[in-house]
C-alpha positions as CSV (number, residue, x, y, z in Angstrom):
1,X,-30.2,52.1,-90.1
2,X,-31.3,49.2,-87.4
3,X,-33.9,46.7,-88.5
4,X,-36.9,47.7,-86.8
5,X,-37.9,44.4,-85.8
6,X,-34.5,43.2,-84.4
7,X,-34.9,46.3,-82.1
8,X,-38.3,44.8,-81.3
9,X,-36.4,41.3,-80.7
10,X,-33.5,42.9,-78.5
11,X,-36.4,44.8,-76.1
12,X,-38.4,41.6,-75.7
13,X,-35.7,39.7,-74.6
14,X,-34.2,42.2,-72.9
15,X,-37.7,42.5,-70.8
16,X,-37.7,38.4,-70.7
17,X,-34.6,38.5,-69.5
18,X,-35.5,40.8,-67.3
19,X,-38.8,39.4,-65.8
20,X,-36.7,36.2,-65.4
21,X,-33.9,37.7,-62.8
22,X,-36.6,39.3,-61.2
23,X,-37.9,35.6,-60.6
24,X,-34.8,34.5,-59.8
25,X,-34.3,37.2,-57.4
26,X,-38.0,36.3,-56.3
27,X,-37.0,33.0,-55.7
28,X,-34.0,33.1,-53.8
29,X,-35.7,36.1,-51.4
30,X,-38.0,33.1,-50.9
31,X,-35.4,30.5,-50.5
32,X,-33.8,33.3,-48.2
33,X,-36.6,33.5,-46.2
34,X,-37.6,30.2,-45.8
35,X,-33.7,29.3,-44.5
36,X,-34.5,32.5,-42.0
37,X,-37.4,30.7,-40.5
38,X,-36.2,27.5,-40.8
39,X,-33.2,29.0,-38.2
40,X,-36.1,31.0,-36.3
41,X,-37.6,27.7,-35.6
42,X,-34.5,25.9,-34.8
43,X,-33.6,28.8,-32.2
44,X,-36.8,29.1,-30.6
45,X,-37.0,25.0,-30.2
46,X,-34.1,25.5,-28.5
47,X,-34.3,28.5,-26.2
48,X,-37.8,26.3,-25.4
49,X,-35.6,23.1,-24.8
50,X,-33.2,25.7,-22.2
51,X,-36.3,27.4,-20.7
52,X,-37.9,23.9,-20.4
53,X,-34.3,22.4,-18.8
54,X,-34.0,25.1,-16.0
55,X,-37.9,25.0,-15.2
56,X,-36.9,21.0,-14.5
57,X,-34.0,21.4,-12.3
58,X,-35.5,24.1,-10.4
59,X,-38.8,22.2,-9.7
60,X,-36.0,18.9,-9.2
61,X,-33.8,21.3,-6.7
62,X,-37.6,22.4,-5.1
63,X,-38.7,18.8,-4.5
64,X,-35.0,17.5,-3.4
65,X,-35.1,21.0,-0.8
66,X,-38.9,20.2,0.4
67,X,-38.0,16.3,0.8
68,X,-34.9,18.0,3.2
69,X,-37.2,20.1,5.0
70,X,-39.6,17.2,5.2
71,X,-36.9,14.7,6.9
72,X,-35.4,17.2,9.4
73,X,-39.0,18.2,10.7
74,X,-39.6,14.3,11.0
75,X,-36.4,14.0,13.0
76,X,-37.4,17.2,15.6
77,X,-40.6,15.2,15.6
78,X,-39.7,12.2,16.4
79,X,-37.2,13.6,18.8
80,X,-40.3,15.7,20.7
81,X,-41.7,12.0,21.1
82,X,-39.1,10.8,23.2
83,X,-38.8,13.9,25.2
84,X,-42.2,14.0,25.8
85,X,-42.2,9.9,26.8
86,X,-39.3,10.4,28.8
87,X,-40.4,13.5,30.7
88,X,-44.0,13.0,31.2
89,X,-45.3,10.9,33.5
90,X,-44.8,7.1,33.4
91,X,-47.9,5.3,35.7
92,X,-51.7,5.8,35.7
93,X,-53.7,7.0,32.9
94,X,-51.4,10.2,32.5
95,X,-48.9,7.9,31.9
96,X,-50.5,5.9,29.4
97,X,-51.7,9.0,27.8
98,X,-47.4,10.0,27.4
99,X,-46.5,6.6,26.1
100,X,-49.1,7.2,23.4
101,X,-48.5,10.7,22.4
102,X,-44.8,9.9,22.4
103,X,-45.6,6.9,20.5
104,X,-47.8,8.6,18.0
105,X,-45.1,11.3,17.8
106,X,-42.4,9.0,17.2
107,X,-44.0,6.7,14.3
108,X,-45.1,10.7,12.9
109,X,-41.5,11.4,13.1
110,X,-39.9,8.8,11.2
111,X,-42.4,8.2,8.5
112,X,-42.3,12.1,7.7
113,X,-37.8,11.4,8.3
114,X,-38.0,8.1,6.0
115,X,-40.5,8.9,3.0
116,X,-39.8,12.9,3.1
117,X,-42.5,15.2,0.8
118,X,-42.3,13.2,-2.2
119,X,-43.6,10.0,-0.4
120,X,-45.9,11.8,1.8
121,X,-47.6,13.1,-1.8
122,X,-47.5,9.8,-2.8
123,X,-49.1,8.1,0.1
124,X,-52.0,10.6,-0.2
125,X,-52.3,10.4,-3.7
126,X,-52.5,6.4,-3.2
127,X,-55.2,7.2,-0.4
128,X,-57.6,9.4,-2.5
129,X,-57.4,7.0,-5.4
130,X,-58.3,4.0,-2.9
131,X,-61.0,6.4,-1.6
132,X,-62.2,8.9,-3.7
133,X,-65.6,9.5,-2.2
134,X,-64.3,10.5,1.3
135,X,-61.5,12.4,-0.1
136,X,-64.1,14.5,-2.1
137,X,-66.2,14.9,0.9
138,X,-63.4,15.5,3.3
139,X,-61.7,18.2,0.5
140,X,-65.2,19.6,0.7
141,X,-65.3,19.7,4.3
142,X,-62.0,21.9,4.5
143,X,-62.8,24.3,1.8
144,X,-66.0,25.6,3.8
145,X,-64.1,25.5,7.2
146,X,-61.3,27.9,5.5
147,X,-64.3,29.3,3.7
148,X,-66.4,30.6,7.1
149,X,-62.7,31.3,8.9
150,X,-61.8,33.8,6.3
151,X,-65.2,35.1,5.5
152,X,-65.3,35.9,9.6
């Protein structure tokens, strides 16, 4: 006949033994799942670091393609300056009055064909921090003239 009490032994240590695989399995589900978002983390930095990459060279290729756009309407500027110079009268006031538009169209042309968008932002951004009063006022000014055109 068994012992009673070693009967009572082998239970309790079966049920230690048990309780402690269920921590170990406990502990490596843990363990498991912190490696899972550990990986989670280290994909979604990623895909952020991708997303983030293309959002660069597509606003890089934007400014490059506006800077284009920028120096070929400064060149069909600057060309409309001479035409007009050359066509338009040359004495009296008229005449005057060409040399200056031309002029005017001409310096237009080949700041807009030399600095492109990106200098033209910077220029203005330079000019409203030298004057931030007027540019207020002037910014102002243009909101309530789009303001009563569209509200017309």
């Amino acid at each position: 006949m068994a012992n009673p009490s070693s009967t009572k032994d082998f239970g309790h240590s079966t049920a230690d033994k048990m309780k402690e695989a269920a921590g170990h399995a406990v502990d490596k589900t843990k363990e498991a799942a912190g490696h899972a978002f550990d990986k989670t983390k280290e994909v979604a930095s990623n895909v952020g670091q991708a997303v983030s990459n293309a959002a660069s060279a597509a606003a890089d290729a934007a400014g490059k393609t506006a800077d284009k756009l920028t120096s070929s309407t400064g060149t069909g500027v600057k060309h409309l300056g001479e035409t007009i110079k050359e066509k338009g009268p040359q004495e009296g006031v008229l005449g005057g009055a060409t040399r200056a538009v031309g002029n005017t169209l001409e310096q237009g042309g080949k700041y807009l064909e030399e600095e492109g968008f990106s200098g033209m932002m910077d220029d203005a951004t330079e000019l409203i921090r030298r004057n931030p009063v007027p540019a207020v006022l002037v910014g102002i000014g243009i909101g309530f003239l789009i303001g009563r055109t569209l509200g017309s």
